[in-house]
C-alpha positions as CSV (number, residue, x, y, z in Angstrom):
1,X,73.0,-70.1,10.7
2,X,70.4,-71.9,8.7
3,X,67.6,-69.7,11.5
4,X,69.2,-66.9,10.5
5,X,68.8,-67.3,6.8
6,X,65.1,-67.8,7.0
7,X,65.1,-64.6,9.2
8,X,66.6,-63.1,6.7
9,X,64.4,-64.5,3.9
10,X,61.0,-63.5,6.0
11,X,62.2,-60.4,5.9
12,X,62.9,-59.5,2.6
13,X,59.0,-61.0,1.9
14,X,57.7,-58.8,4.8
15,X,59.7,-55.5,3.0
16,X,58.4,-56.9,-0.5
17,X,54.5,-56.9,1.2
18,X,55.0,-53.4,2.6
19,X,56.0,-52.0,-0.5
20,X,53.4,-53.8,-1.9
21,X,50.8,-52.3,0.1
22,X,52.2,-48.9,0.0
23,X,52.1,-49.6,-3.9
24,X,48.5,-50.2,-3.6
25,X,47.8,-47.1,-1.7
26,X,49.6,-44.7,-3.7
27,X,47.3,-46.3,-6.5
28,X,44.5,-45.7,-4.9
29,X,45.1,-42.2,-3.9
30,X,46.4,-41.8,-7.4
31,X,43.2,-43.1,-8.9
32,X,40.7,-41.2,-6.4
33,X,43.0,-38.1,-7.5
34,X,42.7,-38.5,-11.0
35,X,39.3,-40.0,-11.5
36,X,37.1,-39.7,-8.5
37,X,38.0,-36.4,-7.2
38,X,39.1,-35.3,-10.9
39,X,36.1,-32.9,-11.5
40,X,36.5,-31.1,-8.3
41,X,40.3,-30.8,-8.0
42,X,40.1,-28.8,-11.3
43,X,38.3,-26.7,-10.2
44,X,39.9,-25.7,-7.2
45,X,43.0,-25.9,-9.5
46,X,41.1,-23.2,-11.8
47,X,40.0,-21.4,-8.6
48,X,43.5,-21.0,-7.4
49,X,44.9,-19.6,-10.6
50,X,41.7,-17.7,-12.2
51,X,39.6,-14.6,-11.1
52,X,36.3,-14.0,-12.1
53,X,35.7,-10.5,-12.2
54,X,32.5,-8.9,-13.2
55,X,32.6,-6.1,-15.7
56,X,29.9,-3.7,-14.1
57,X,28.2,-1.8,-16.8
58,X,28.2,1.6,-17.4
59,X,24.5,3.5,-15.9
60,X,22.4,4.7,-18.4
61,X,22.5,8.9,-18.2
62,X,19.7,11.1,-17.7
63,X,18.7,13.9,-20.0
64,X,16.9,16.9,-19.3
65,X,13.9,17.5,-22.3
66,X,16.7,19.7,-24.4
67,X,19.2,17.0,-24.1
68,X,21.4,18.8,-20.8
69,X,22.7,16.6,-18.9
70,X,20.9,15.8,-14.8
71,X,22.3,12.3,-14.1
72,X,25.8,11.4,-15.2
73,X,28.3,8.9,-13.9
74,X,32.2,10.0,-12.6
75,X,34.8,7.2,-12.3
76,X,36.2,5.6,-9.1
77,X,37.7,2.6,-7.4
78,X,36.1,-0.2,-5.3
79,X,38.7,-2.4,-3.0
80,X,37.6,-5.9,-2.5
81,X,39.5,-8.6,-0.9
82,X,39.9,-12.4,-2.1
83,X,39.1,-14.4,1.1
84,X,41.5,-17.4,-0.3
85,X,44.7,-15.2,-0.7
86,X,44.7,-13.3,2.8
87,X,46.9,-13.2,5.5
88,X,45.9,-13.2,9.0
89,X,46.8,-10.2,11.1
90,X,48.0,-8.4,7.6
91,X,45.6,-8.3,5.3
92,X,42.7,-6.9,7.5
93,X,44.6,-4.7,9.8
94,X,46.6,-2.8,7.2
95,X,43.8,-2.4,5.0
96,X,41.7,-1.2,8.0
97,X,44.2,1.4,8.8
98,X,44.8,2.6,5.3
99,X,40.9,3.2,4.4
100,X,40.0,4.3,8.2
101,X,37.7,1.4,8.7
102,X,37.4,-0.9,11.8
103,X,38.7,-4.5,11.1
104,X,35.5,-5.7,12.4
105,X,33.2,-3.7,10.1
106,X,35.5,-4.9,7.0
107,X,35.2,-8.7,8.3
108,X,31.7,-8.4,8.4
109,X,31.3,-6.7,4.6
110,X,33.8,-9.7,3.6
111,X,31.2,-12.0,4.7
112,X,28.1,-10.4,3.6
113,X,29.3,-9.8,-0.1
114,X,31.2,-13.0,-0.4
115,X,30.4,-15.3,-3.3
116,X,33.2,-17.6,-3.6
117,X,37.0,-17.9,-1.3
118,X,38.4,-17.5,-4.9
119,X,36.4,-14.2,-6.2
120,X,36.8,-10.6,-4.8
121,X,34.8,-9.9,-1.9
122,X,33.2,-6.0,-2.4
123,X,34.8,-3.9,0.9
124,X,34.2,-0.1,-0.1
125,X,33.3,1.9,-3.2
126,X,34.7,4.9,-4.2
127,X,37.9,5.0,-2.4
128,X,40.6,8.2,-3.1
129,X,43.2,8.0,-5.6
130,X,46.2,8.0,-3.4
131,X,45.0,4.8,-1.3
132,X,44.6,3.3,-5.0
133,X,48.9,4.2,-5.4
134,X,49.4,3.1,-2.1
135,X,47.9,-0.4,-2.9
136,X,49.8,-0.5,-6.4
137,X,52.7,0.3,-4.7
138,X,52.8,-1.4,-1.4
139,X,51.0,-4.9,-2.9
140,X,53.1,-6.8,-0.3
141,X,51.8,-5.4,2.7
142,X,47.8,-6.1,1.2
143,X,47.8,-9.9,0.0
144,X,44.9,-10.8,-1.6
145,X,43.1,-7.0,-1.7
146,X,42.5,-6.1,-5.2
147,X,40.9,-3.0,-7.1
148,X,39.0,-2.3,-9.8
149,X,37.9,1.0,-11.6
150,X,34.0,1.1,-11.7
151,X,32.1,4.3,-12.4
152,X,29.5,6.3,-9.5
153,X,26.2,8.6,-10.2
154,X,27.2,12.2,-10.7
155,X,24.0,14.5,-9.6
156,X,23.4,17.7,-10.8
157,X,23.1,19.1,-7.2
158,X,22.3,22.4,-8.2
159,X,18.9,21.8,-9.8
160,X,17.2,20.4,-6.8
161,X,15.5,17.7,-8.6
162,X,16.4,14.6,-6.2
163,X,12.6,13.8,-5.7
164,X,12.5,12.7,-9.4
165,X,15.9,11.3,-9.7
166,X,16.3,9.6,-6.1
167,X,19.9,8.4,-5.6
168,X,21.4,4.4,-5.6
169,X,22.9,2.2,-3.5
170,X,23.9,-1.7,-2.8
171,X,21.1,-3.9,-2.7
172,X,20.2,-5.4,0.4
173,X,19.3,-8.7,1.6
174,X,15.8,-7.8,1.7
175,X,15.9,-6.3,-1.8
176,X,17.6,-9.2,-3.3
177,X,14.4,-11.9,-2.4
178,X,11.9,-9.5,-3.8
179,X,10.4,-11.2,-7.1
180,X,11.7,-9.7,-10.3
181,X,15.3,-8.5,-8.8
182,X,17.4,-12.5,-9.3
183,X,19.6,-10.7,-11.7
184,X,20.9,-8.7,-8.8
185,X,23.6,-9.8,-6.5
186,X,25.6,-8.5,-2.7
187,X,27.5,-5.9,-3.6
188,X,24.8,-4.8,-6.6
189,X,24.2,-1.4,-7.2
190,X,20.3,-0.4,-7.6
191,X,18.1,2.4,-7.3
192,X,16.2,2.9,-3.9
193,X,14.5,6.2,-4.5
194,X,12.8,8.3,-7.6
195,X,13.3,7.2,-11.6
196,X,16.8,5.2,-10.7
197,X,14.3,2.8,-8.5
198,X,11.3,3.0,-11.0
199,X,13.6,2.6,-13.8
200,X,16.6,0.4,-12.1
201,X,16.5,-2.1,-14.7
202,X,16.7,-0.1,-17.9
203,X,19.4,2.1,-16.8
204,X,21.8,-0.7,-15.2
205,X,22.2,-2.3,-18.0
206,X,23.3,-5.8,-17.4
207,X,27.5,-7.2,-15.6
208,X,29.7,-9.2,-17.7
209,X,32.7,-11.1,-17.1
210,X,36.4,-10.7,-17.5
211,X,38.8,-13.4,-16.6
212,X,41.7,-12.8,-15.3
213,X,45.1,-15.8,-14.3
214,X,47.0,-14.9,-11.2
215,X,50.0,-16.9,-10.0
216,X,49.8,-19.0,-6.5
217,X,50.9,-15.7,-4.5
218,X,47.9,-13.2,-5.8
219,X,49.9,-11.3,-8.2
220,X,47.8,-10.9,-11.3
221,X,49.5,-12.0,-14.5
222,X,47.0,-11.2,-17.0
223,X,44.3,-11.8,-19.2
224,X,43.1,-15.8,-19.0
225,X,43.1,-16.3,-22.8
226,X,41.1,-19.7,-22.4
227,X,38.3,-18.4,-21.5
228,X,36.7,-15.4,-23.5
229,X,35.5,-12.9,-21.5
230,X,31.6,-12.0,-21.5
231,X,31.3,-8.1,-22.4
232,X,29.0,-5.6,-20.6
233,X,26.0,-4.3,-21.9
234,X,25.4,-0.5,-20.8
235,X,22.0,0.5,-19.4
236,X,19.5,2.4,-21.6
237,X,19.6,6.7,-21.3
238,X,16.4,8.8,-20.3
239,X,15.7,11.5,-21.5
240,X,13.1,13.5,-18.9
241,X,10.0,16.2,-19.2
242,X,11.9,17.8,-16.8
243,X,13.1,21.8,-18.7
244,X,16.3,22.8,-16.6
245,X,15.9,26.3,-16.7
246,X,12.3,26.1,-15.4
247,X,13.4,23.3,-12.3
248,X,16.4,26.4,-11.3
249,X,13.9,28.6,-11.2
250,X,11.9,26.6,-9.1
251,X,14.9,26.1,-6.5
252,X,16.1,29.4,-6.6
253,X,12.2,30.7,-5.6
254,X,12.1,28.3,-2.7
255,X,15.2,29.2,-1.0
256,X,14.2,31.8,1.3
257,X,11.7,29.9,2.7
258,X,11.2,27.1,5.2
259,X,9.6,24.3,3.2
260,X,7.7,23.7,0.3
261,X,7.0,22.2,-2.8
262,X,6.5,23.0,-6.6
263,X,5.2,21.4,-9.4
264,X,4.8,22.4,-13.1
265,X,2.8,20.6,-15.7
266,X,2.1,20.8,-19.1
267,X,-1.8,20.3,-19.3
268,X,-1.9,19.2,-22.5
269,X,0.0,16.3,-22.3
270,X,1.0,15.7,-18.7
271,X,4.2,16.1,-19.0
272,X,6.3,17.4,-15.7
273,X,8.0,20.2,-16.3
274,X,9.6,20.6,-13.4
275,X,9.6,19.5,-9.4
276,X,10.9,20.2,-6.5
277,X,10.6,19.5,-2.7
278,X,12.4,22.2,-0.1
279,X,14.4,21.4,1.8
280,X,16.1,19.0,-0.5
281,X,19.6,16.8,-0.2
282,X,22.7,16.6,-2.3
283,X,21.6,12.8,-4.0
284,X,25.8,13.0,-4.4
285,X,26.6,11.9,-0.6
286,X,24.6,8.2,-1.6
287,X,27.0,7.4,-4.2
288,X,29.4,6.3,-1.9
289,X,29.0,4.8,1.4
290,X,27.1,7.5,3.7
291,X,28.9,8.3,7.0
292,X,26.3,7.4,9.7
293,X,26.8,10.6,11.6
294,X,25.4,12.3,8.4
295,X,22.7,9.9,8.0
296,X,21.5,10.7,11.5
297,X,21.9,14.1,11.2
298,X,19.3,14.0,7.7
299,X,17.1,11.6,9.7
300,X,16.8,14.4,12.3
301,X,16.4,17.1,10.8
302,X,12.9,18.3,11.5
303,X,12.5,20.0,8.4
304,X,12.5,16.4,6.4
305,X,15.0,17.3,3.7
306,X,14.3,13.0,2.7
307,X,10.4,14.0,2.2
308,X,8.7,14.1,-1.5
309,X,7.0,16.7,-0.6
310,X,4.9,16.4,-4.0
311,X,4.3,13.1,-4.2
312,X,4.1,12.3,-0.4
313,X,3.9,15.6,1.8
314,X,-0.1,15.5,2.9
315,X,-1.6,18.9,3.0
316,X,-5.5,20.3,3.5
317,X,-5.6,21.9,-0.3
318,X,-7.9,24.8,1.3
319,X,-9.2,27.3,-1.2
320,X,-8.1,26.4,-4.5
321,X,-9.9,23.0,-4.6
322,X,-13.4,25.4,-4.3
323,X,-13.6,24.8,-7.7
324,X,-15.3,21.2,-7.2
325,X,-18.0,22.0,-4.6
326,X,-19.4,25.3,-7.2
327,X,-18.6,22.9,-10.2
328,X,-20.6,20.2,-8.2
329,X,-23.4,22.9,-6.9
330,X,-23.6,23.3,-10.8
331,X,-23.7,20.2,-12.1
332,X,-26.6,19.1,-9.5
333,X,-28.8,22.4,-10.2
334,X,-27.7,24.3,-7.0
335,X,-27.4,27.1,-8.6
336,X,-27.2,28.3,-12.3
337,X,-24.1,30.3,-13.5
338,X,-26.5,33.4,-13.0
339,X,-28.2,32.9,-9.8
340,X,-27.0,34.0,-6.5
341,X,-27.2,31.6,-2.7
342,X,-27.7,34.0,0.2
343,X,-25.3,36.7,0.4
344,X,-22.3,36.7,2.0
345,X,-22.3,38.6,5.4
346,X,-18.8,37.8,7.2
347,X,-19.8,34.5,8.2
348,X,-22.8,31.5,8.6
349,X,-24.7,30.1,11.3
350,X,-24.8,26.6,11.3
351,X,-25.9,25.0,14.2
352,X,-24.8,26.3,17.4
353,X,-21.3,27.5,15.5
354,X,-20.9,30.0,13.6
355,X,-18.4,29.8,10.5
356,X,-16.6,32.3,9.9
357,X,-15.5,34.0,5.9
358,X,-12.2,35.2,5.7
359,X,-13.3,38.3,4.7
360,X,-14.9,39.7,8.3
361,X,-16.7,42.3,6.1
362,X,-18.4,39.5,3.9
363,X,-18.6,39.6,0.0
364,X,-22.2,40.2,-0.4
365,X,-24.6,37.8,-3.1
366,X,-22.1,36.5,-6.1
367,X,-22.7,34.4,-8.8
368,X,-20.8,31.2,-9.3
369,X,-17.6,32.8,-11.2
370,X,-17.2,35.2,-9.2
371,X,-17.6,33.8,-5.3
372,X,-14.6,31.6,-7.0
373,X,-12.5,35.0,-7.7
374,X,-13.3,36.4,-4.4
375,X,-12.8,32.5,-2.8
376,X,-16.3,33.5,-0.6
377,X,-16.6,30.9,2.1
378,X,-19.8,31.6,2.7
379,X,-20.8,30.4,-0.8
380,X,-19.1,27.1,-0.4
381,X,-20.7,26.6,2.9
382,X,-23.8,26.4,1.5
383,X,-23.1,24.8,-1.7
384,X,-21.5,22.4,0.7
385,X,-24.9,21.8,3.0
386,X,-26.6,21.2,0.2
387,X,-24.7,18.7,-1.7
388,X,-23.5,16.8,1.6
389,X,-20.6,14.5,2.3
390,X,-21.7,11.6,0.3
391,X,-21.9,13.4,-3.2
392,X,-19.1,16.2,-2.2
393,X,-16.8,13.1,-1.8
394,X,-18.1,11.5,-5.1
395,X,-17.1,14.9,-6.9
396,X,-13.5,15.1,-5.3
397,X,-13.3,11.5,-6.4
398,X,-14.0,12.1,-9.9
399,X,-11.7,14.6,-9.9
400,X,-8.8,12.9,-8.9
401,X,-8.6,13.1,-4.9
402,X,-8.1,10.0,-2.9
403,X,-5.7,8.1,-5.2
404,X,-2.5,7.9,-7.0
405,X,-1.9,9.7,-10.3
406,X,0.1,7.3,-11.7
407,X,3.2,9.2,-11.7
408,X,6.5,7.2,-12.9
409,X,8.0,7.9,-9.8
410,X,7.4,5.3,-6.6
411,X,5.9,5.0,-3.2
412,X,3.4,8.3,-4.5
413,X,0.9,8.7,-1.4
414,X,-3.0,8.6,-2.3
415,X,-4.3,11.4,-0.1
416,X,-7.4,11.3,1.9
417,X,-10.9,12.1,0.4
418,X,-13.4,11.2,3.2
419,X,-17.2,10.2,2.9
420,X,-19.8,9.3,5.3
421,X,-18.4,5.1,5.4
422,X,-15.0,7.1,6.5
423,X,-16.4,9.1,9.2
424,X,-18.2,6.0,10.7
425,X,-14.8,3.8,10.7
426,X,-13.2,6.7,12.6
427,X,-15.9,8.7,14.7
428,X,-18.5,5.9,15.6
429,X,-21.7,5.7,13.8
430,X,-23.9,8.8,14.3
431,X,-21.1,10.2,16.3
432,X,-19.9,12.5,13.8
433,X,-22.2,15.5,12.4
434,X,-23.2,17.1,8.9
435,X,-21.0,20.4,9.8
436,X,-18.4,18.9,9.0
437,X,-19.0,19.2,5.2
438,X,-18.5,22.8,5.4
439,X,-15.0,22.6,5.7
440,X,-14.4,20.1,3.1
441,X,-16.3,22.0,0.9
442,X,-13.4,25.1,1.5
443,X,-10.6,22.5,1.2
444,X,-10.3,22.0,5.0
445,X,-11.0,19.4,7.8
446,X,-9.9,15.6,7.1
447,X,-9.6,15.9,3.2
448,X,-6.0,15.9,2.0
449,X,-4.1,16.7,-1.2
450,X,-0.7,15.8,-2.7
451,X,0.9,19.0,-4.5
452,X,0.6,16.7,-7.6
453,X,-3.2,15.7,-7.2
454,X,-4.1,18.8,-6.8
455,X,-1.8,20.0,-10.2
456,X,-3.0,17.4,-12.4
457,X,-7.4,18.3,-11.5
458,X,-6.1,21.9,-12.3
459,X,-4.4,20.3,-15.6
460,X,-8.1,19.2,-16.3
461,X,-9.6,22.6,-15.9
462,X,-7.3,24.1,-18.0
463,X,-7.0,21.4,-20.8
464,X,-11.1,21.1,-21.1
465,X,-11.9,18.6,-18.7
466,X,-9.6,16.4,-19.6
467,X,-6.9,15.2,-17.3
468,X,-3.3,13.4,-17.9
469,X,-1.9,11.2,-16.1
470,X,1.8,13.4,-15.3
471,X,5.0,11.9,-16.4
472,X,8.5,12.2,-15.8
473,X,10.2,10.0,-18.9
474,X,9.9,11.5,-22.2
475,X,12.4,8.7,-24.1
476,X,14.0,6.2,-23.4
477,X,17.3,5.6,-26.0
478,X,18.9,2.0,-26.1
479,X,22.8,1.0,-26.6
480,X,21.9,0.2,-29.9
481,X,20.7,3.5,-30.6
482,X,17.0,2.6,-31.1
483,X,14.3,4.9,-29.1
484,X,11.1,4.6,-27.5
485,X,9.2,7.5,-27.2
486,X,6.7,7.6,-24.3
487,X,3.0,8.6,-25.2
488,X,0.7,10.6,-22.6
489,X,-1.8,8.5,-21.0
490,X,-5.4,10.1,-20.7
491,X,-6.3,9.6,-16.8
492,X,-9.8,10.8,-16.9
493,X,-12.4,13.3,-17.5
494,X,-13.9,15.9,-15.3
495,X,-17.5,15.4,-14.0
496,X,-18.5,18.4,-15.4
497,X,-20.5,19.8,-18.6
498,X,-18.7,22.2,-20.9
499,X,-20.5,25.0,-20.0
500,X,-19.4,24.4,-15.8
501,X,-16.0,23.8,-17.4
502,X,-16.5,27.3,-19.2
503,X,-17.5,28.5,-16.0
504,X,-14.8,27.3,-13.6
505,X,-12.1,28.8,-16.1
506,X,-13.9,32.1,-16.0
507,X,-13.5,31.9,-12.5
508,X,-9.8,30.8,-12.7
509,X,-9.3,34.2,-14.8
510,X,-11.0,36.5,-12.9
511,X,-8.9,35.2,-9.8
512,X,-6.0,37.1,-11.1
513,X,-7.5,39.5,-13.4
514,X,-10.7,40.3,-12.2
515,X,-11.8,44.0,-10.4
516,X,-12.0,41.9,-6.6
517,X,-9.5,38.3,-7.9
518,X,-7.3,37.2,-4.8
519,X,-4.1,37.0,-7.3
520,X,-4.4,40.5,-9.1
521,X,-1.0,41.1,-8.7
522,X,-0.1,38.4,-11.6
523,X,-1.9,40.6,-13.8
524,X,1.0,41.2,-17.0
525,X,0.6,43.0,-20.0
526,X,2.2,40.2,-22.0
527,X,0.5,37.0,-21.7
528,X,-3.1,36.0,-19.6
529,X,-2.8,33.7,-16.2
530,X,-5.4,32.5,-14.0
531,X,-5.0,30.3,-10.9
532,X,-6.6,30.3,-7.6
533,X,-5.1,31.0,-4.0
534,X,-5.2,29.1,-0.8
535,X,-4.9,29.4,2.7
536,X,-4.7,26.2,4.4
537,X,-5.2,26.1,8.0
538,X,-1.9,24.2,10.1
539,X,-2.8,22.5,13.7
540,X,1.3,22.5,13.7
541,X,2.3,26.1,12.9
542,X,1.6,29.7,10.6
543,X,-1.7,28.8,7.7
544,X,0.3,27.5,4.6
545,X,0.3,29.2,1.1
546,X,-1.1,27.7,-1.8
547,X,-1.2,28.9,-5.2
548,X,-2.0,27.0,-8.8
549,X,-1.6,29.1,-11.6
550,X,-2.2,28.4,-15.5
551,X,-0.9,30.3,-18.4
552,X,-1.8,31.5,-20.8
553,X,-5.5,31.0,-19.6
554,X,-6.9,30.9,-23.6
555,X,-4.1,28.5,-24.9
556,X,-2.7,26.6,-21.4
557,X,0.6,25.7,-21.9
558,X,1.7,25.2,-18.2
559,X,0.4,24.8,-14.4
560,X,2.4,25.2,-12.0
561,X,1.1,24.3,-8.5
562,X,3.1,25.4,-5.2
563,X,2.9,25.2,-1.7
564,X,4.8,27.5,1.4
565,X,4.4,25.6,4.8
566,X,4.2,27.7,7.5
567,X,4.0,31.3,5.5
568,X,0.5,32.4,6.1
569,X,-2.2,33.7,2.7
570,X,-1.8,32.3,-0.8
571,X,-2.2,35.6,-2.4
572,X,1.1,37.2,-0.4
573,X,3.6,33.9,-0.7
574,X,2.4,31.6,-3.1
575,X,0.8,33.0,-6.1
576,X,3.7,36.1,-6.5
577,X,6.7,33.0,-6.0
578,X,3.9,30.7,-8.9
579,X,4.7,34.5,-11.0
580,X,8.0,34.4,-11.1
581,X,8.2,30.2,-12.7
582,X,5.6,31.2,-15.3
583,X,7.8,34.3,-16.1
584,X,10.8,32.2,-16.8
585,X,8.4,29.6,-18.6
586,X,7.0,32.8,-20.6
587,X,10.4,34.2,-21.3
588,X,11.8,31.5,-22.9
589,X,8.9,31.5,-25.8
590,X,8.8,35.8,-25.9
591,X,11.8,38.3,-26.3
592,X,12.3,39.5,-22.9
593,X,10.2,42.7,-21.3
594,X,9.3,43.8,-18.6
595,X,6.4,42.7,-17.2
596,X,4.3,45.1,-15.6
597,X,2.7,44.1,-12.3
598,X,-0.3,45.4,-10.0
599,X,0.5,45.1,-6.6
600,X,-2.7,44.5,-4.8
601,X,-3.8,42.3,-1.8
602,X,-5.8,39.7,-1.6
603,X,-7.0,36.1,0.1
């Protein structure tokens, strides 16, 4: 008995020492609960219950020069799923089924825009309406998807003008470590072509915050008044040099043909007036995510609808940059703006080759102004021989070939201007031969021209000698209403005395209104234009058609430069479709008559 009470009493000290202990323990975890892990439990707690949601802000809009609208923005819904409230084998698979995604291919956007388990992780823009009511009203069957209104470029698709505007899209890995873009995050929206790259960060403006409490299962409650939400600040509007009328007309002359290009500049200032590339794209199919059947299908196409033709497409000028060998030929006492080279017979022996004039008949002995109107390659042959590579280059250097312009518009391709340091890098030294200055003296062989290159040196003939670099933003207007107006930028001056200037525009005029000019057919009874045709020579296909026309020639007001791939002489394609732009340019400053053309043929 008196064993069994000191059992009894070991016991009750053993239970006591347990309790103890457990005592201790739940003390421990209490205190690593509340103090040591304090910091990082609230925060999960504030997780569980809060949703930080950015406020995206709205896109600046774009502005043609009379204040129409080109870029505007259209509302629409982006799902996004919070990682944290998901259900396996729910969430995915009905959300899969109801936006005709594979489950795989949201997985994997879950991942890649995935900040935090507790914030919504980006799966597709721009989803229809009726899968937003389905989502209100089936919330059960989508824990832990959420929507949110956000707003999508709107494109003017009509006016062809996607190689000035470009088009957005999310930022990519890639784009996100470039220097300059940390503001930017997965799921960010930011230009990747034309002014929405070159100007991404005025016109995004920049995200806020909103925060928002849910309850343990997802379902939003409301606004988390603790916290005060961080407002959006809406990007900047452009307003563009770009006239509307003029850039439809520029469209609507280019559709019956193949490919092409236009480009229309004031001379006096730079400013573009309008530009197009043919065959363009609808920038509208970018604003949302881009089936990849269609994006193979525009990767395909062998017409290159995705090319800037003016900024990028690569093309032998031809005739109409003769202008620089006879203002060269000039300049260096080749000839004088009276004296005559030997005359023009059909063609020139050179060598053991003979090359050829386009005119089999020959043009006989001209004087500097007028082998330009009848574009005499016989002329330029021997103005050519007698300059040589080395200084020919130097001239088409001066005068802007070889280089950017300085556009506001990206990725803008330099051309190719060759000299003798060229030929040797390519050919071998002493492998390559002096004939070869006769064609780049005509605009052939290795040189190559940009549509906007070769717009902005006839910019420089028209305005003087003096060349602007071209420009597509006119103004930019802040959220706070403030402007900044955009000031032309002088890009250079011709190498050429004012009396070859005087001569090359006497050229340029007799081109479409002199007795033999390849471009008589321009000739109006209302305002003066002068230009010059081109015939460019194509390994590939049919010659291509060039024509640059300014007008009107005493007071320049506008140059519009255009090239027809594929379409054979400058005088038959180019120059009358050049007509018909400065009409509408003309038009809009006279009270409308008809214009009285002479049909005649030329280079």
């Amino acid at each position: 008995m008196e064993r069994f009470k000191l059992s009894l009493a070991g016991r009750e000290r053993l239970s006591y020492g347990i309790i103890l202990v457990m005592l201790l323990w739940l003390m421990a975890g209490l205190v690593k609960l509340q103090i040591a892990q304090h910091n990082e439990l609230a925060i999960k707690s504030e997780n569980n219950r809060l949703r930080v949601v950015p406020i995206i802000p709205r896109r600046g809009l774009v502005y043609d020069r009379e204040g129409r609208i080109i870029i505007d923005n259209r509302p629409s819904y982006t799902v996004s799923v919070v990682p944290a409230e998901e259900v396996p084998e729910l969430t995915i698979s009905n959300l899969g089924e109801l936006l005709g995604m594979d489950t795989l291919q949201i997985r994997n956007r879950i991942q890649r825009n995935l900040v935090s388990r507790y914030q919504p992780s980006m799966v597709k823009r721009d989803i229809s309406f009726e899968a937003v009511a389905i989502l209100e009203e089936q919330s059960k069957h989508f824990p832990g998807v959420t929507y949110q209104m956000e707003q999508v470029r709107q494109y003017n698709s009509d006016l062809g003008v996607e190689v000035v505007t470009g088009y957005v899209g999310e930022a990519s890995e890639e784009e996100l470590k470039r220097p300059g873009n940390e503001g930017y995050r997965l799921g960010s929206i930011i230009g990747k072509k034309g002014l929405e790259k070159q100007y991404d960060k005025v016109l995004r403006g920049r995200e806020g915050t909103a925060y928002i409490e849910v309850s343990a299962a997802g379902q939003i409650l409301g606004e988390y008044v603790e916290r005060r939400p961080i407002p959006a600040i809406p990007g900047s509007n452009l307003t563009l040099t770009i006239d509307n009328d003029l850039q439809l007309a520029c469209v609507q002359t280019l559709d019956t043909f193949c490919c092409g290009a236009i480009v229309a500049i004031n001379p006096v200032n730079g400013e573009i007036l309008a530009m197009t590339s043919y065959p363009g794209y609808d920038a509208n199919i970018f604003s949302s995510v881009i089936p990849e059947s269609l994006w193979v299908e525009i990767s395909n196409d062998t017409t290159h609808p995705l090319l800037n033709r003016p900024l990028k497409g690569l093309y032998p000028p031809g005739s109409t940059v003769k202008f620089i060998a006879v203002g060269a030929a000039l300049e260096e006492g080749i000839v004088s703006a009276n004296s005559t080279l030997k005359p023009c017979l059909g063609g020139m022996q050179f060598g053991n080759r003979f090359f050829r004039c386009w005119q089999p008949g020959g043009h006989g002995s001209l004087s500097a102004a007028h082998a330009l109107e009848q574009s005499c390659d016989v002329y330029l042959y021997q103005a050519g021989i007698r300059l040589g590579v080395d200084k020919l280059a130097e001239y088409y250097d001066r005068c802007g070939f070889g280089y950017a312009t300085g556009v506001d518009l990206p990725n803008e391709d330099p051309g190719l201007n060759p000299d003798s340091r060229w030929y040797d890098r390519h050919y071998g030294v002493n492998k390559w031969t002096r004939a070869l200055v006769l064609n780049n003296a005509i605009g052939q062989g290795e040189l190559l021209s940009t549509p906007i290159q070769l717009a902005r040196f006839f910019c420089a003939l028209a305005n003087d000698g003096t060349a602007y670099e071209p420009y597509i933003v006119k103004k930019v207007t802040h959220p706070d209403g403030s402007e900044l107006n955009i000031s032309p930028k002088m890009s250079f001056r011709l190498p050429f005395s004012n009396s070859t200037v005087a001569i090359l525009r006497e050229g340029m005029r007799l081109v479409v209104e002199g007795e033999h000019g390849t471009a008589r057919r321009l000739k109006n009874n209302l305002y003066s234009i002068g230009g010059k045709t081109g015939t460019a020579q194509n390994p590939h296909g049919e010659d291509h058609s060039w024509f640059v026309g300014v007008a009107p020639i005493d007071n320049p007001e506008i140059v519009v430069c255009a090239i027809v791939e594929n379409a054979g002489h400058g005088s038959d394609v180019a120059a009358p479709l050049v007509g018909q732009i400065i009409r509408t340019y003309m038009d809009k400053k006279m009270a409308p008559e008809a214009i009285t053309m002479t049909a005649e043929d030329g280079e």
